[in-house]
C-alpha positions in Angstrom: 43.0 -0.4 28.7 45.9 -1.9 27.3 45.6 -3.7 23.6 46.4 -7.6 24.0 49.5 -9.1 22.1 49.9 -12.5 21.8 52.6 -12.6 24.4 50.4 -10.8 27.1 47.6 -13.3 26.2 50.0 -16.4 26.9 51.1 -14.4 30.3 46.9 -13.9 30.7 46.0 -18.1 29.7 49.1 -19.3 32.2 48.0 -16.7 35.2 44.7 -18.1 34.8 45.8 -21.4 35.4 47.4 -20.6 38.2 44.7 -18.5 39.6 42.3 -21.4 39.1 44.5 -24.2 39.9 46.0 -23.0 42.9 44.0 -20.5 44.3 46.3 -17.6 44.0 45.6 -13.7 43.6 46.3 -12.2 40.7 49.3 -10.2 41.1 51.4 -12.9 42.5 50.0 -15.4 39.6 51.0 -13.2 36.8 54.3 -12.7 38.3 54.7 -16.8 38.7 53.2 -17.2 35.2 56.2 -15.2 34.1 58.5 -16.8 35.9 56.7 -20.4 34.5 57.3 -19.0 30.9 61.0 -18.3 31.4 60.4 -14.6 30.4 62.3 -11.7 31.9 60.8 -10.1 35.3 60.0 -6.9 33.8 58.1 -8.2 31.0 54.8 -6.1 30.6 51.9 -8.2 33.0 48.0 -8.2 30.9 46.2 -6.0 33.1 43.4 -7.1 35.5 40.5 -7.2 32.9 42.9 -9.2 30.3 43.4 -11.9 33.4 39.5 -12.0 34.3 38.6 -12.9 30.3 41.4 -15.6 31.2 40.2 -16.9 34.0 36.6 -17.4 33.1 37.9 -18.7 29.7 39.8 -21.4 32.1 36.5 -22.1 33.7 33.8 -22.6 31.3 36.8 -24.8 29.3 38.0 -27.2 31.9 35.4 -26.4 35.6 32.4 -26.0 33.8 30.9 -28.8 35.8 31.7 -27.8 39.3 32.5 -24.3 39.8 29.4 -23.3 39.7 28.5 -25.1 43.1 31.9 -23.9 44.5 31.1 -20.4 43.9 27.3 -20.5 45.4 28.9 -22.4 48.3 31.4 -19.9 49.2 28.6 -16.9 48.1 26.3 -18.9 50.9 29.6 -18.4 53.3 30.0 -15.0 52.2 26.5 -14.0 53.6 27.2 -16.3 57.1 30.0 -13.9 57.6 28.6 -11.0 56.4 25.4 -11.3 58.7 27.7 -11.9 61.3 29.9 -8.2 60.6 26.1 -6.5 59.7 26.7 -3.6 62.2 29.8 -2.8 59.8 27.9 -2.1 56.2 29.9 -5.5 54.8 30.5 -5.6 50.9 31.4 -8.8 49.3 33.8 -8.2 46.7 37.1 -10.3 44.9 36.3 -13.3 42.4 33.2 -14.5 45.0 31.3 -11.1 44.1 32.3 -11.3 40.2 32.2 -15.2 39.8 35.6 -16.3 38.7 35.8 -18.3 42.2 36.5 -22.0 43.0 36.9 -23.5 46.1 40.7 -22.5 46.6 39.5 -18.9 46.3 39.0 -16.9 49.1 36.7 -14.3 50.6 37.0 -10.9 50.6 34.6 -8.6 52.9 35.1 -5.6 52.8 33.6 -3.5 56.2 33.1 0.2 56.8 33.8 1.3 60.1 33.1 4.8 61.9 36.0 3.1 64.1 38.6 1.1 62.7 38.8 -1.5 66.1 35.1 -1.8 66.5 35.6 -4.7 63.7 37.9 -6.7 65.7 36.1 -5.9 69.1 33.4 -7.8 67.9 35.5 -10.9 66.7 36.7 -11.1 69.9 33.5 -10.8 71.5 32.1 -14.0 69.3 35.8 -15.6 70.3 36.8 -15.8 66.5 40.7 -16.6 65.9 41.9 -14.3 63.3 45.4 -12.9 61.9 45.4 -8.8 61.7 47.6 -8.4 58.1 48.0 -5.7 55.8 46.8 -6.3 52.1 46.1 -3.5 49.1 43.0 -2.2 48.7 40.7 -0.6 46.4 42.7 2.5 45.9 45.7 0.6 46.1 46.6 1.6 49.2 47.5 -0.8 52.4 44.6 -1.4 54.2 44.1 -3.6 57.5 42.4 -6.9 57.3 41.5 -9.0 59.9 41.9 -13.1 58.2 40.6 -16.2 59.5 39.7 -19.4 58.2 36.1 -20.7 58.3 34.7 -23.8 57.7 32.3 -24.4 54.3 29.6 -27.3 54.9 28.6 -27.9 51.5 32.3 -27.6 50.3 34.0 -29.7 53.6 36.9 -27.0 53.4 38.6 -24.3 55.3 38.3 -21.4 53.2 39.9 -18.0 54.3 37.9 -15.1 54.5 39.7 -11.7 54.8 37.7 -8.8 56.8 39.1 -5.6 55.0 38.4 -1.8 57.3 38.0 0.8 55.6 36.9 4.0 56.9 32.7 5.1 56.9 33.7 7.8 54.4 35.1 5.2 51.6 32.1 4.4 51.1 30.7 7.1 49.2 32.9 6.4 45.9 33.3 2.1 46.7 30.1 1.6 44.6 31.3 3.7 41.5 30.8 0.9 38.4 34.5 -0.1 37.3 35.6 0.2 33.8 33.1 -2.0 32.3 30.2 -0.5 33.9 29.9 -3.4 36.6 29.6 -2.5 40.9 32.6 -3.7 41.7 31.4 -4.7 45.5 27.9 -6.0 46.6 26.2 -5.4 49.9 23.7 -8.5 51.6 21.0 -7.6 49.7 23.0 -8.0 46.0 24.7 -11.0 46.9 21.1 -13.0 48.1 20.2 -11.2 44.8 23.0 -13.2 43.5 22.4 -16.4 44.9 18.9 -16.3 43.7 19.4 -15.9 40.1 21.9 -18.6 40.1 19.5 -21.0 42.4 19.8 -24.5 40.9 
């Protein structure tokens, strides 16, 4: 864990605005934030828990009022898609599992697979359209995702969700709690879990 300065939390406040505002991940927000700020590429980023204190700062202070909704809605959309992948162990993870989502976030799904095409056989058996990428994963290592956009009733919007493989055997150390003692991915059952303790 890296102590804050003052310039990393300006580089944290201005990703989070980004992330919010526009949807974007986190690496490419910090690196625009720095860009925004006029500050030299390889100025020192705030690391990942620096941006998420941000980000929910940015919330409570100026989405208060809606992002709750937005985040139950794409929770709801989560577990449509989710159901859907069941036979693949699904775990919802990203901002919709820890709750720094709006509705230009999207959804990351993360599926363990004793075969890595089984995942897409099945989308193409329920005639899904979906874009095979490569994005990092837990480990930071490249992983395959399959992404496709789906729409969300209660929000009216596309929103992308991103299928992730992994491999059966990641499983095992996926559910180790992060730095701050929190599961860093949730299965059905925790994100209805979820969705129930945040009812309306």
């Amino acid at each position: 864990m890296t102590t804050s300065t003052p310039l990393s939390a300006e580089i944290a406040a201005t990703t989070a605005r980004i992330v919010v505002e526009e949807g974007l991940e986190w690496g490419p927000a910090k690196r625009r934030a720095v860009r925004q700020m006029g500050l030299p590429a390889r100025t020192p980023l705030p690391d990942n828990d620096e941006v998420e204190a941000a980000v929910r700062e940015y919330i409570d202070l100026f989405c208060a009022d809606t992002q709750p909704r937005e985040l139950r809605a794409l929770r709801q959309l989560a577990l449509v898609w989710m159901g859907r992948m069941a036979e693949f162990r699904p775990h919802l993870a990203g901002a919709v599992w820890h709750g720094t989502a709006t509705r230009l976030s999207d959804i990351y799904i993360q599926l363990f697979c004793d075969d890595p095409k089984s995942a897409e056989i099945a989308l193409i058996d329920h005639h899904v359209d979906y874009e095979p990428r490569t994005v990092t994963g837990f480990h930071g290592e490249s992983v395959e995702a399959l992404s496709l956009g789906s729409k969300c009733p209660e929000l009216n919007e596309m929103i992308g969700v991103h299928l992730m493989i992994y491999d059966l055997d990641d499983l095992r150390g996926a559910l180790r709690p992060d730095s701050k003692g929190r599961v860093p991915r949730g299965d059905v059952t925790a994100v209805r879990r979820l969705l129930e303790e945040t009812a309306p």
